[in-house]
N, C-alpha and C positions, 0 to 999 in steps of 0.2 A: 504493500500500500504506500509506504515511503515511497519507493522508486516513482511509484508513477504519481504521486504528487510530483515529484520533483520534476520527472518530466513534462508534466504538463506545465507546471511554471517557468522551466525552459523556452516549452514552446511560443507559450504566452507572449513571452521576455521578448521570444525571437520575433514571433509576428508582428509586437510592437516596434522594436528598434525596426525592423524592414519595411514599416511602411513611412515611419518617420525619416529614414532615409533615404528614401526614395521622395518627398515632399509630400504623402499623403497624409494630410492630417485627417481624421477623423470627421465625417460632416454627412449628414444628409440635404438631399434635393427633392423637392416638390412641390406643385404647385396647385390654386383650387383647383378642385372636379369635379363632374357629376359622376356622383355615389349610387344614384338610382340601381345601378345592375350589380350592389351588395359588396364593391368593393373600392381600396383604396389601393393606389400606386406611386413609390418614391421614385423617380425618376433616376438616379444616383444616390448610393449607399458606397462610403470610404469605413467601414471596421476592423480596428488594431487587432480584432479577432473574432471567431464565429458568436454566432448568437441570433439579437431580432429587431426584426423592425415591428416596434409598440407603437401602436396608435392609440393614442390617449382625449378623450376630449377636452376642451380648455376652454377660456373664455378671455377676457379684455384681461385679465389678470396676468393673464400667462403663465398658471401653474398649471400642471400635468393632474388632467382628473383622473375618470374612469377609464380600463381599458378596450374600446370599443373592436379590437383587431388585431394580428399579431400575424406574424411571418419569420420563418429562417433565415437568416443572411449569413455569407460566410467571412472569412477572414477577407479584406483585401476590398477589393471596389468591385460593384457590385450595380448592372444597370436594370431598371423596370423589376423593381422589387413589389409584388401585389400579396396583399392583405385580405382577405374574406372577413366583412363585415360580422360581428356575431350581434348586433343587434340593429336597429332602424338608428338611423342620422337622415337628421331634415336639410334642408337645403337652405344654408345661409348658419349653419350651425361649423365653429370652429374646431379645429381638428390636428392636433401637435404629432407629426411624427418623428420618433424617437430611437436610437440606437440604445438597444440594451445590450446586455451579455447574456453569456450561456453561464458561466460563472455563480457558483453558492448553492445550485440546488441538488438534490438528492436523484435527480434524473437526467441524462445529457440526453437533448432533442427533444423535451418538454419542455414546455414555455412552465413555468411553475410559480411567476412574479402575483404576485395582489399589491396595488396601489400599496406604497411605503415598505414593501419588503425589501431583505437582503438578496435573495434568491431570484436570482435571473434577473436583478434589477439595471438601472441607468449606469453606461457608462458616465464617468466626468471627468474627460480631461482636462488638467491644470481646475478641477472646482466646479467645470461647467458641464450642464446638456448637451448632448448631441443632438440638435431638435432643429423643426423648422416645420411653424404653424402655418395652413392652408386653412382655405372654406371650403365646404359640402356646397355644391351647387344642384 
């Protein structure tokens, strides 16, 4: 079990420095959509490692609510990432997509996170989200 902790924080270590050295920083891209056909789409995904693209709803506030949708994305950049709605969004309703990790849960390839968990929660590098808020149209 040590070993493969240890490798996997290797790997981590390594997919992070590789994409920083390469000038990828970490970022999502997206912009409004219509939602009507149950799903969303980041146009471009840069992750220092596997994990998801959260779709959270938000509001003028711009905190991360509820998780409205959720998707695998892997290490590295990543283009036309789509999301399956798991419940109704109206049109003119705001909608934060987010890089999280695979990282902290008890299962690898299950999304595992609930709003404020450790588990499969928000990447932040240097402190911050990986996000970038659209509208439902």
């Amino acid at each position: 079990m040590k070993r493969f902790v240890l490798t996997a924080a290797a790997i981590v270590t390594a997919g992070a420095a590789f994409a920083a050295s390469h000038g990828m920083a970490p970022m999502v891209e997206g912009m409004d959509q219509d939602v009507s056909g149950g799903t969303v789409t980041a146009s471009k995904i840069v992750a220092p490692e596997n994990g998801w693209l959260v779709v959270h709803r938000t509001d003028s506030e711009m905190k991360p609510g509820p998780v409205v949708a959720h998707a695998p994305i892997r290490m590295g950049e990543t283009m036309d990432v789509t999301a399956i709605l798991t419940e109704e969004v109206a049109s003119g309703e705001m909608l934060m997509l987010m890089v999280h990790s695979e990282a902290g849960g008890m299962k690898t390839g299950i999304f595992e996170y609930t709003l404020g968990a450790k588990e499969d929660g928000p990447i932040k590098p240097d402190g911050n989200l990986v996000m970038k808020v659209i509208t439902a149209k």
